[in-house]
C-alpha positions, 0 to 999 in steps of 0.5 A, a space after each residue: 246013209 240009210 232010209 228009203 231008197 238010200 243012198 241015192 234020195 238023201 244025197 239027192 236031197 242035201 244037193 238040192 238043199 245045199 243049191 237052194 241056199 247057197 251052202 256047201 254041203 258035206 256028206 258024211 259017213 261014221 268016220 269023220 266028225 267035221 262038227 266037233 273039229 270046226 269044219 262045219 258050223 252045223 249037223 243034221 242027221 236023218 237018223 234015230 233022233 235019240 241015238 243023234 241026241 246021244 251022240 251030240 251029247 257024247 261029242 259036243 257036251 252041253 252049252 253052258 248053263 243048259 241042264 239038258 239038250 234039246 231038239 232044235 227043228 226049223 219050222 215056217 213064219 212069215 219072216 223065214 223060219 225060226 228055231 223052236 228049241 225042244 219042240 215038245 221032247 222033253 216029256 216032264 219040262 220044268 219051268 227052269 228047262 224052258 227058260 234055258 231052252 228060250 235062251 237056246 233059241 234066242 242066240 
């Protein structure tokens, strides 16, 4: 866990978010993939975005009919929050991407 003043503030953090929505919380180090073994139903990294792209890809593949992966970011609505699939990564976005990145978000 690294960043500024780590370990300490990430934990600190993934506490709070756990008891601000009502959801176990495990930290991980490099050993352990809980995602990939069904323990978990999710992953966050506070790490180099390309390199945990990467490392999903490698562990997870892709879902079915998905050319490429995207970022999924939670972002603010007036109902709650929604996903926004690929929130703009994808530099040179086809029309077929964004079609697969609406079904992605649709799910």
């Amino acid at each position: 866990m690294g960043g500024d003043h780590a370990p300490a503030h990430p934990v600190d953090g993934a506490v709070a978010a756990g008891r601000h929505h009502g959801i176990g919380v495990d930290l991980i180090g490099r050993e352990a993939e809980h995602v990939a073994a069904g323990q978990a139903a999710g992953l966050f990294s506070a790490g180099h975005t390309g390199a945990s792209v990467v490392a999903a890809h490698a562990v997870f593949g892709m879902l079915p009919g998905a050319d490429r992966p995207a970022l999924a970011p939670s972002v603010p609505v007036q109902a709650g929050s929604a996903v926004l699939p690929d929130a703009g990564a994808t530099v040179e976005c086809k029309p077929v991407h964004l079609l697969q990145f609406a079904h992605m978000g649709a799910r």
